[in-house]
DSSP file (Angstrom, degrees, kcal/mol; ACC not computed):
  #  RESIDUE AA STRUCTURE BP1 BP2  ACC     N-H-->O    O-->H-N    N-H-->O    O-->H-N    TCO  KAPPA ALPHA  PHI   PSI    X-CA   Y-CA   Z-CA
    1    1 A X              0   0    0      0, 0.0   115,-0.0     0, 0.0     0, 0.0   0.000 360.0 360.0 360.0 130.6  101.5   86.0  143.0
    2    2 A X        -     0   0    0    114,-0.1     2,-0.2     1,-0.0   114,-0.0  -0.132 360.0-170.1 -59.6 161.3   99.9   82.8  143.3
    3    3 A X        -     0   0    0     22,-0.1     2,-0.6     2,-0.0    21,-0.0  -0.860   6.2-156.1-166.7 120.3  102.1   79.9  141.6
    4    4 A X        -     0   0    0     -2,-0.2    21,-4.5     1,-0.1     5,-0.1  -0.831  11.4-132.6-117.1 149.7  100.6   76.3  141.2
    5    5 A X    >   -     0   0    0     -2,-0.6     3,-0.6     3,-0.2    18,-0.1  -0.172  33.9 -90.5 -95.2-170.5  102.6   73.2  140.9
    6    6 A X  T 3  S+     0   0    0      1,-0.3     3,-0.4     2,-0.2    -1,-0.1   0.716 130.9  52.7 -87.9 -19.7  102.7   70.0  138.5
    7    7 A X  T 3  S+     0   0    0      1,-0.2    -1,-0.3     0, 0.0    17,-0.0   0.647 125.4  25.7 -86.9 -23.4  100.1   68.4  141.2
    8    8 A X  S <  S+     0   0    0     -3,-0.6    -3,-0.2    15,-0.0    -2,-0.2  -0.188  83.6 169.9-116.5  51.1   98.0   71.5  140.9
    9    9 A X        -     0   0    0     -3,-0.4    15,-0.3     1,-0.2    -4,-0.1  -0.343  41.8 -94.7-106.3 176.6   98.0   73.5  137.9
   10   10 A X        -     0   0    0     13,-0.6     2,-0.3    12,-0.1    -1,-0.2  -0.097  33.5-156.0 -55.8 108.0   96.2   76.3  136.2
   11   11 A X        +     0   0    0     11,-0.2     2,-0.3    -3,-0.1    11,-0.2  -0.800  30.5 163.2-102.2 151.4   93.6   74.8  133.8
   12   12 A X  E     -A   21   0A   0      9,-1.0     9,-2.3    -2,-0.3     2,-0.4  -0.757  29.6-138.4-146.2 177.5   93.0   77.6  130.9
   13   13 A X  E     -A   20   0A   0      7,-0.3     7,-0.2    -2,-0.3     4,-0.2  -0.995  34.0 -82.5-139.6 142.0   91.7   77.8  127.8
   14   14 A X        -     0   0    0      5,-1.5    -1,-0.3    -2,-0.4     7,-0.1   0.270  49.8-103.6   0.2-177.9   92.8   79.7  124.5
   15   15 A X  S    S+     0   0    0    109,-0.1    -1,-0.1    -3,-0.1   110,-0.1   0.623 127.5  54.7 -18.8 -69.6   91.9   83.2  124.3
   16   16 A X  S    S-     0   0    0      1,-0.2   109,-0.1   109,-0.1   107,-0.1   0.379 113.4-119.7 -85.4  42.4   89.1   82.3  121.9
   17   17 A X  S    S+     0   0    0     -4,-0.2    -1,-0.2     1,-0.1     3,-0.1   0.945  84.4 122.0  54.9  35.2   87.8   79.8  124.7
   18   18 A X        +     0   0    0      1,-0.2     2,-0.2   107,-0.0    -1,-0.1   0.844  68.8  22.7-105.9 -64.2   88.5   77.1  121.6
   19   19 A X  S    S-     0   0    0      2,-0.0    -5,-1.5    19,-0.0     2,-0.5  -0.560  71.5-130.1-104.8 170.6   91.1   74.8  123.4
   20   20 A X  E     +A   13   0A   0     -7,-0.2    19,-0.4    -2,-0.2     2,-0.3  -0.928  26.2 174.7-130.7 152.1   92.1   73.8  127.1
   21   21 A X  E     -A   12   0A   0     -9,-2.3    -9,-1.0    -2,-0.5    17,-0.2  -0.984  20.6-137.0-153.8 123.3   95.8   73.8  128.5
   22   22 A X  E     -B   37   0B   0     15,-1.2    15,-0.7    -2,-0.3     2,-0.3  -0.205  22.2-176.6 -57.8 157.4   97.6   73.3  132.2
   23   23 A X  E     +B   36   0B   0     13,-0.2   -13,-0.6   -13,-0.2    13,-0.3  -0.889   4.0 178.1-150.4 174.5  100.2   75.3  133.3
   24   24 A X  E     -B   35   0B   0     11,-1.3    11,-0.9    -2,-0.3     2,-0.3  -0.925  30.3-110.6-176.6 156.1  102.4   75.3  136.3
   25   25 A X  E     +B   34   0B   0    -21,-4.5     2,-0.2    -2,-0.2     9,-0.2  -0.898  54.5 127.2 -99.2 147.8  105.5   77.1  138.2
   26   26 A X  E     -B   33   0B   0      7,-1.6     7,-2.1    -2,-0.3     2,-0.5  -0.859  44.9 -98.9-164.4 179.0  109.0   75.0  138.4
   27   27 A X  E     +B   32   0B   0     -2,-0.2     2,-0.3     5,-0.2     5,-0.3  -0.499  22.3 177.8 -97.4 136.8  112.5   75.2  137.7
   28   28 A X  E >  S-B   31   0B   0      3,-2.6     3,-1.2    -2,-0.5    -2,-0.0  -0.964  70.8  -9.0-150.5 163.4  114.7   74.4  135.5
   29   29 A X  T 3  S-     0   0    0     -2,-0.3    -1,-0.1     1,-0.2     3,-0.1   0.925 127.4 -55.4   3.0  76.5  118.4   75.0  135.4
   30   30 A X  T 3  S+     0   0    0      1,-0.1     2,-0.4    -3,-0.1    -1,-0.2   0.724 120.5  93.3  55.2  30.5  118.1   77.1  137.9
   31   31 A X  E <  S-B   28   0B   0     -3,-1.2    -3,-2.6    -5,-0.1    -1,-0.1  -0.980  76.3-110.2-146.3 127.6  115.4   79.5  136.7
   32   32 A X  E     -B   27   0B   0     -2,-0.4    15,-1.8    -5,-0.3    16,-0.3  -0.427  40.8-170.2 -69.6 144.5  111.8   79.2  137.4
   33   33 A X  E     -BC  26  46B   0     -7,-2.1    -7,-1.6    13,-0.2     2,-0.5  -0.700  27.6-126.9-118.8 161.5  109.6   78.3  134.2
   34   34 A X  E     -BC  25  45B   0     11,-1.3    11,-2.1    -2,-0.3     2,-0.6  -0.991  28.6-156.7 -87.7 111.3  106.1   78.1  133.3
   35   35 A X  E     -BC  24  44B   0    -11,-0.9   -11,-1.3    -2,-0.5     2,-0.4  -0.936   7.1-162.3 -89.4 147.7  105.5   74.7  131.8
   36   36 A X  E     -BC  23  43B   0      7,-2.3     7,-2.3    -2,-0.6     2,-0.5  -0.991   5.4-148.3-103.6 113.7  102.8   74.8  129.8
   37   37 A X  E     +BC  22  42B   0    -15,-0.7   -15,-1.2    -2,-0.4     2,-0.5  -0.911  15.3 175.5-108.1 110.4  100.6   71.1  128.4
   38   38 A X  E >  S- C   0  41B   0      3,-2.3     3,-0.7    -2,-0.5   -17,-0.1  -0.990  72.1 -65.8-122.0 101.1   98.9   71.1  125.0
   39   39 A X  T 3  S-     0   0    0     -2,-0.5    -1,-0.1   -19,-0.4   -18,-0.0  -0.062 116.9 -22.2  58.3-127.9   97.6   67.6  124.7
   40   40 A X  T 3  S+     0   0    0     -3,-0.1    -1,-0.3     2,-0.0     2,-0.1   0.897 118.3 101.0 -69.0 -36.6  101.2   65.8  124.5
   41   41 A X  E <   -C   38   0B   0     -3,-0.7    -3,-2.3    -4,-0.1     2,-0.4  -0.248  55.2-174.0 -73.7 118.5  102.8   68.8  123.4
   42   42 A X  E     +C   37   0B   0     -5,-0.2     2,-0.3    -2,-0.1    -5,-0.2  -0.984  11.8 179.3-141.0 117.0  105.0   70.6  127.1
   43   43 A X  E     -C   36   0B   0     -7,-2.3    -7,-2.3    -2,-0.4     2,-0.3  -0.857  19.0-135.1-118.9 167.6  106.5   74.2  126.0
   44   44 A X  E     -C   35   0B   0     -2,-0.3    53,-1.5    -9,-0.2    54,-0.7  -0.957  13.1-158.6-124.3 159.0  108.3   76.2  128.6
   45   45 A X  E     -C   34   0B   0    -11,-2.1   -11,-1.3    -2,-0.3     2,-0.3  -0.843  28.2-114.1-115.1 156.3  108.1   80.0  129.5
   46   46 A X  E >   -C   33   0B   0     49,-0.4     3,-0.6    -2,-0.3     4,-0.4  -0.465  31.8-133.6 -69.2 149.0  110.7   82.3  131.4
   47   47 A X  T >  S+     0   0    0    -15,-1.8     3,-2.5    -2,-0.3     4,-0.3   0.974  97.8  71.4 -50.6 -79.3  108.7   83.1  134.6
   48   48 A X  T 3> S+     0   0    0    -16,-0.3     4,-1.6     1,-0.3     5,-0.2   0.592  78.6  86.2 -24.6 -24.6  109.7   87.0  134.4
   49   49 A X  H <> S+     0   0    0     -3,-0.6     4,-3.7     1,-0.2    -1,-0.3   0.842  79.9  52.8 -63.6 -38.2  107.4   87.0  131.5
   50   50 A X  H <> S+     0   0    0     -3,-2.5     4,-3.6    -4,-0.4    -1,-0.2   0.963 116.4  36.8 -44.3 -64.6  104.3   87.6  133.5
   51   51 A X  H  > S+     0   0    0     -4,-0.3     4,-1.6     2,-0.2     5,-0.2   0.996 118.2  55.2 -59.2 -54.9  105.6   90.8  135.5
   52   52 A X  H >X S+     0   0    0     -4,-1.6     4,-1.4     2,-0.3     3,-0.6   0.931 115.9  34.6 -24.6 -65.2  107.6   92.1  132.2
   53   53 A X  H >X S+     0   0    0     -4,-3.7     3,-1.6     1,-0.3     4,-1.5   0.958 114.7  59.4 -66.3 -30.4  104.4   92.0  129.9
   54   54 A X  H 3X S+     0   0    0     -4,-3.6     4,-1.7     1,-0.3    -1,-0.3   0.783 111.5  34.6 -70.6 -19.3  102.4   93.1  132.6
   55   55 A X  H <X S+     0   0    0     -4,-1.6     4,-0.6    -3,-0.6    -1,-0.3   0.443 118.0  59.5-106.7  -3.9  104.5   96.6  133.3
   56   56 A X  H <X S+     0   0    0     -3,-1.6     4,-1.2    -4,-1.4     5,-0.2   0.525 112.9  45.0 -77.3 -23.9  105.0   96.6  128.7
   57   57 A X  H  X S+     0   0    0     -4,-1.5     4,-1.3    -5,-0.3     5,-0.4   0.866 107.3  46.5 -69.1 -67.4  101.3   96.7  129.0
   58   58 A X  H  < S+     0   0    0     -4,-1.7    -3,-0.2    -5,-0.3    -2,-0.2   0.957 117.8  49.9 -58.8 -32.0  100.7   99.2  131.7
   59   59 A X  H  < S+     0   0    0     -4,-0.6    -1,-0.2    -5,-0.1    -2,-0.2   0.984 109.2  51.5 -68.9 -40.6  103.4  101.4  129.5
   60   60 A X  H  < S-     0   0    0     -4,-1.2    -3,-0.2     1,-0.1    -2,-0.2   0.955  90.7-171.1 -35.1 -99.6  101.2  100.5  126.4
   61   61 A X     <  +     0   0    0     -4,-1.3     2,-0.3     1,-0.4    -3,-0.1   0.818  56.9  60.1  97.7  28.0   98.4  101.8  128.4
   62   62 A X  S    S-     0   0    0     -5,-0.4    -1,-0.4    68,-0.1    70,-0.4  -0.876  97.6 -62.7-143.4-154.3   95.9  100.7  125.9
   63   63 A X        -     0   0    0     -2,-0.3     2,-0.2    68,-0.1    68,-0.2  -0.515  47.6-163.1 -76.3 161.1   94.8   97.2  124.3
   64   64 A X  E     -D  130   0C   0     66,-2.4    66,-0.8    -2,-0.1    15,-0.1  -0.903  22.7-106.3-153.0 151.8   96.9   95.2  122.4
   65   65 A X  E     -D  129   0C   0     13,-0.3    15,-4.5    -2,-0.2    64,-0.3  -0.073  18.4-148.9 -74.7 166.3   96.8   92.5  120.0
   66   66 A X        -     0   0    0     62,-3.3    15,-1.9    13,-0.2    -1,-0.2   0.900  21.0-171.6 -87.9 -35.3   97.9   89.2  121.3
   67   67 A X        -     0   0    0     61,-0.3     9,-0.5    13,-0.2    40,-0.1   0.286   6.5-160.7  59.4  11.3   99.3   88.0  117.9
   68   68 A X        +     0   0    0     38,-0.3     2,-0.2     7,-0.1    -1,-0.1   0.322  16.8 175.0 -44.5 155.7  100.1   84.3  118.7
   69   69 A X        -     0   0    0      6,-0.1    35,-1.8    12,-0.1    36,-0.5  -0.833  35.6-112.6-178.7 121.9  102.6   83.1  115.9
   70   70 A X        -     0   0    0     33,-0.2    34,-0.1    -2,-0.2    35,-0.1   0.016  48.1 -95.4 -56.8-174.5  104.5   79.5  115.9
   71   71 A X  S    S+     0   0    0      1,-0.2    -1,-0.1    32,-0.1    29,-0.0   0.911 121.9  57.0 -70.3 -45.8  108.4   80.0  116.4
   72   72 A X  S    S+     0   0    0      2,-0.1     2,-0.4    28,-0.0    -1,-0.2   0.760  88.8  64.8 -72.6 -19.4  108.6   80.0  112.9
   73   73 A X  S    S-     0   0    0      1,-0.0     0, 0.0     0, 0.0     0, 0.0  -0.887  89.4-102.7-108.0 142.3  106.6   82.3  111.5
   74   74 A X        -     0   0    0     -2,-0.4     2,-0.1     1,-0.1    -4,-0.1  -0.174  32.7-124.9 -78.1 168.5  107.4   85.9  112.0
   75   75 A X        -     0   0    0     -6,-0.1     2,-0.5     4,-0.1    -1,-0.1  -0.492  26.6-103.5-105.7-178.0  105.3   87.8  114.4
   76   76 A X    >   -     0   0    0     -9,-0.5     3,-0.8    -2,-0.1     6,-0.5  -0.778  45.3-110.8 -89.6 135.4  103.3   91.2  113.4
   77   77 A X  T 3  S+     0   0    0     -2,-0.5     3,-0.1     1,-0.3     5,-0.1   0.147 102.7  36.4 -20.1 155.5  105.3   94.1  114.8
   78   78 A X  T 3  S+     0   0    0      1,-0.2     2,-0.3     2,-0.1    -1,-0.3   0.600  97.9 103.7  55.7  35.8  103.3   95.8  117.7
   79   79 A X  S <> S-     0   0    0     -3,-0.8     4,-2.7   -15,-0.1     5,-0.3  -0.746  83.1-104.2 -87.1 160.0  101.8   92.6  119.1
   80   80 A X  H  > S+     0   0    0    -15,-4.5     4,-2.4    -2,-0.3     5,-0.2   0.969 118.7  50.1 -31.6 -76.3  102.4   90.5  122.0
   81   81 A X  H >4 S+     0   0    0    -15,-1.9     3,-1.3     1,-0.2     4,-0.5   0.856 108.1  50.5 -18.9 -79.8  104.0   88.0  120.1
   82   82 A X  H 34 S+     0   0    0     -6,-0.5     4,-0.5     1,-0.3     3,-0.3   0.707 112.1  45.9 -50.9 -39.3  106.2   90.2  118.5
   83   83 A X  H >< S+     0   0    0     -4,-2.7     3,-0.5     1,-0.2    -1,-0.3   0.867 109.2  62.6 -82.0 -25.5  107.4   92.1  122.2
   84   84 A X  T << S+     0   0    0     -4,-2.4    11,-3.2    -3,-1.3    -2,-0.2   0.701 113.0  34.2 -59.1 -18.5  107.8   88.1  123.6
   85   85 A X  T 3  S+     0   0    0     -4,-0.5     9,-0.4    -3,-0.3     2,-0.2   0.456  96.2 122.3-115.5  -1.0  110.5   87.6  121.0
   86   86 A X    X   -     0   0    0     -3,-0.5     7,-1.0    -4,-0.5     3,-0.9  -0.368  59.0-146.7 -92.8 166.3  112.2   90.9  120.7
   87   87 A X  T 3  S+     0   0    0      1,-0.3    -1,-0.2     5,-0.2    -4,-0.1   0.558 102.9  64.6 -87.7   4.1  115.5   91.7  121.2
   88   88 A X  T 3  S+     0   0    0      4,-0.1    -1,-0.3    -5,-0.0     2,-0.2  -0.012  86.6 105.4-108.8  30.8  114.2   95.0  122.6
   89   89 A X  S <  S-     0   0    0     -3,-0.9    -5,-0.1    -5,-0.0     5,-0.1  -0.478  90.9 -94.7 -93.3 175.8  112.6   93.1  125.5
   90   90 A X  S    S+     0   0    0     -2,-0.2    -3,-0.0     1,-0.2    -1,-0.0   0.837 129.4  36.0-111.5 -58.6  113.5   92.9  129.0
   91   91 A X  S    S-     0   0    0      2,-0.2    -1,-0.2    -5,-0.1     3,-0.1   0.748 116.1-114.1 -93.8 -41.8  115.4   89.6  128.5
   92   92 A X  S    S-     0   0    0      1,-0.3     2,-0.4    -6,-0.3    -5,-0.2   0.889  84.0  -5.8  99.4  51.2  116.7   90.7  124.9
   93   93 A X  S    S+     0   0    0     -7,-1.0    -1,-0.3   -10,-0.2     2,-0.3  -0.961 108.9  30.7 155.3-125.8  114.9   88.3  123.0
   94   94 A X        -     0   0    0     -2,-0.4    -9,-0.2    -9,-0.4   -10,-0.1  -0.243  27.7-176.7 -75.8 112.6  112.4   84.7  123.6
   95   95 A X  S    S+     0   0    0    -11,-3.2   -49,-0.4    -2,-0.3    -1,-0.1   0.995  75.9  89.5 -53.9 -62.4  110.2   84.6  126.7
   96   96 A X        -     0   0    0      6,-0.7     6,-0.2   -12,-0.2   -51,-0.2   0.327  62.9-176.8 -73.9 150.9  109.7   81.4  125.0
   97   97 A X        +     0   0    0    -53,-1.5     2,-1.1     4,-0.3     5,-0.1   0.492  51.0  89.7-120.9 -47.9  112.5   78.1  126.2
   98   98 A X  S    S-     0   0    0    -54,-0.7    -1,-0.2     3,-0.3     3,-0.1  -0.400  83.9-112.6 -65.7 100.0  112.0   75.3  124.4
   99   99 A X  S    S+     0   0    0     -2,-1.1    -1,-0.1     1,-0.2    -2,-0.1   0.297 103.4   2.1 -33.0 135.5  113.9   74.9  121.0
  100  100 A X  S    S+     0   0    0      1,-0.1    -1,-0.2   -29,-0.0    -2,-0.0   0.881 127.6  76.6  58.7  55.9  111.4   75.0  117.8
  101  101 A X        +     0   0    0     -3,-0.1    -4,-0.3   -57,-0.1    -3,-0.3  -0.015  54.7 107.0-151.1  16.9  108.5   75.6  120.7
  102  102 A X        +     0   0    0     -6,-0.2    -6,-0.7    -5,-0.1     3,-0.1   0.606  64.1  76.5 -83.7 -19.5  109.2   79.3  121.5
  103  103 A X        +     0   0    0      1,-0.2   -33,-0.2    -8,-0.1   -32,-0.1   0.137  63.0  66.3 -73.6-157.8  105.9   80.8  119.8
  104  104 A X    >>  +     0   0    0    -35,-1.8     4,-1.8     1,-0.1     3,-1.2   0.611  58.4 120.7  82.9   6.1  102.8   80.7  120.9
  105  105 A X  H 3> S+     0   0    0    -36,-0.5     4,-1.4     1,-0.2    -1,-0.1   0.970  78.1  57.0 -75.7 -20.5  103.5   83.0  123.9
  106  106 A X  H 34 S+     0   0    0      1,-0.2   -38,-0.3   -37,-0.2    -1,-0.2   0.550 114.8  46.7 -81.5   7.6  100.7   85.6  122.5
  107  107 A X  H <4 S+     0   0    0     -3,-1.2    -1,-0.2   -40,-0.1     4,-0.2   0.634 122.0  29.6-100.6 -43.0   98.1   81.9  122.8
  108  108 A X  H  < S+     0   0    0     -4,-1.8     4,-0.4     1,-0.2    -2,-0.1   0.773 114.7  42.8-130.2 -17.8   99.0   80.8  125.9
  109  109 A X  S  < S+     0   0    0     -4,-1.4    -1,-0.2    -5,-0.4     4,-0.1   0.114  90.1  77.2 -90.3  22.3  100.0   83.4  128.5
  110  110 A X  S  > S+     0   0    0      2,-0.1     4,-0.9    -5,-0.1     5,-0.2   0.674  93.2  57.5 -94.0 -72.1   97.8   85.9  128.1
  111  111 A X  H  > S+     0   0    0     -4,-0.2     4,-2.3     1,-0.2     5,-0.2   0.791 109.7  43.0 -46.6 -28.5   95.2   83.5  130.1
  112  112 A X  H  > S+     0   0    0     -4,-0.4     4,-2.9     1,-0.2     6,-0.3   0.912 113.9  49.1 -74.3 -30.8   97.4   83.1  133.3
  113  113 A X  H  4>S+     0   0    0      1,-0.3     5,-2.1     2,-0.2     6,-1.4   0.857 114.6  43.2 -71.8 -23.7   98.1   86.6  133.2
  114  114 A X  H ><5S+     0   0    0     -4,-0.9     3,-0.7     3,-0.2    -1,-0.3   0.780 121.8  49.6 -93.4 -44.4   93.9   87.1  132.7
  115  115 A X  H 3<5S+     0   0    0     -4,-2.3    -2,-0.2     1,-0.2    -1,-0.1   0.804 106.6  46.2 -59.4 -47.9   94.0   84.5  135.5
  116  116 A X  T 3<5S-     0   0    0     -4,-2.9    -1,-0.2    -5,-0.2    -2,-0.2   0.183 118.5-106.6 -76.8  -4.3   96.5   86.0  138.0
  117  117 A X  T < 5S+     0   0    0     -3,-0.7    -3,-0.2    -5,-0.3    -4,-0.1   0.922  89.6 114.6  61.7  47.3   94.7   89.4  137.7
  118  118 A X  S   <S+     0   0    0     -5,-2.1    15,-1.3    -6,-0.3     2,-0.3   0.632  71.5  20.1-108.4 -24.4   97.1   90.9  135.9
  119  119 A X  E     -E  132   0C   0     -6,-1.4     2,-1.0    13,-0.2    13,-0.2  -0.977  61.1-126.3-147.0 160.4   95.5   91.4  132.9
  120  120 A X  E     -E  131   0C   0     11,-2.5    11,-2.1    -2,-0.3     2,-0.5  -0.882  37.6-168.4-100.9 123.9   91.9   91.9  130.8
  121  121 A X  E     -E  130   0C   0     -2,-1.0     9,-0.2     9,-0.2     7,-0.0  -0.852  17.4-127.2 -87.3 111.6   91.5   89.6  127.8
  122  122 A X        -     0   0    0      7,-2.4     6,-0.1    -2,-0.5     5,-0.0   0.061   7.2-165.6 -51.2 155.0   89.2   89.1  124.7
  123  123 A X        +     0   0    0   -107,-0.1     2,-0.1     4,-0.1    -1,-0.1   0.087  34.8 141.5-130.1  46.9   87.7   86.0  123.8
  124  124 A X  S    S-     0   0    0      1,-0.1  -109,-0.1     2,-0.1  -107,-0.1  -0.649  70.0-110.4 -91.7 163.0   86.5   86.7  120.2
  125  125 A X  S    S+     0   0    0     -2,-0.1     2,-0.4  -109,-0.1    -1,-0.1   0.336 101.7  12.5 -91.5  -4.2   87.0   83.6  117.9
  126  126 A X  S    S+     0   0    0      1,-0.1    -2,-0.1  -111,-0.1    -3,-0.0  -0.985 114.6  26.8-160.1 166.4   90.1   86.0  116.1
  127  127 A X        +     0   0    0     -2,-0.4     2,-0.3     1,-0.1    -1,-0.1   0.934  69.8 177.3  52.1  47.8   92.2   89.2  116.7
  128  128 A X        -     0   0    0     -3,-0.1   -62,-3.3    -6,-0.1   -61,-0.3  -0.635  10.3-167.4 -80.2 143.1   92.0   89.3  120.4
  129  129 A X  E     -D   65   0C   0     -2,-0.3    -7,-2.4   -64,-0.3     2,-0.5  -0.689   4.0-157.0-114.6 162.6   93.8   91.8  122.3
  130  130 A X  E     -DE  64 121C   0    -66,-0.8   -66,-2.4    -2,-0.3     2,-0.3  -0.990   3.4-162.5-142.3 165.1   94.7   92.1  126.1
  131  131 A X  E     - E   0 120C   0    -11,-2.1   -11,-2.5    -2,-0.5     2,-0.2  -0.831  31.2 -95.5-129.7 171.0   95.5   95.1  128.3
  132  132 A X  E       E   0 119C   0    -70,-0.4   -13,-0.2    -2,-0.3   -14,-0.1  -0.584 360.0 360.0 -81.6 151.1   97.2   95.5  132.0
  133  133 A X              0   0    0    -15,-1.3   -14,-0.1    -2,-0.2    -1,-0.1   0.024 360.0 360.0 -92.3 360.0   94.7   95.7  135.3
């Protein structure tokens, strides 16, 4: 899987092709991240989240909706969101790293993953869903 650095990284857009956002591979304490740049704003993702959703997907085996949800606000059951934060996840709980920045995974990973061939995505202006390739 392809990995781009802070000198070259993945420029994306939203799902609904609304906003545009870097991302990049690198470590920190000793675990590779995705950082992710919205405007000023740098959240981080576990790496493992890419292979994870992609094989929670292929078990899914159909669409699902992507659900994007700040940290704070719960997410809806049987969404993205909602498997990025659960304790019934791979990790046992937030793909997400950055304190008060942990949402948003169902916003902004979805596009690498669409990017990286890993996955298909919608781009309708609401409710988008993604499936596994």
């Amino acid at each position: 899987m392809e990995k781009r650095t802070k000198d070259n990284p993945w420029k994306l857009k939203t799902p609904p092709q609304t906003s545009e956002y870097e991302m990049y591979v690198d470590e920190k304490d000793g675990r590779e991240v995705i950082v992710c740049t919205v405007g000023k704003t740098v959240l981080l993702y576990d790496y493992r989240a890419l292979a994870d959703c992609q094989a929670m997907l292929q078990e899914h085996g159909d669409w699902m909706l992507l659900g994007s949800k700040d940290e704070k606000q719960p997410a809806k059951e049987g969404t993205v969101e909602y498997w990025a934060r659960s304790p019934e996840n791979p990790i046992g709980g937030w793909y997400g790293l950055k304190k008060n920045f942990r949402g948003r995974f169902g916003n902004y990973i979805p596009p690498l993953m669409e990017e990286l061939g890993l996955a298909e995505v919608e781009h309708n202006e609401r409710n988008n869903r993604m499936r596994a390739l």
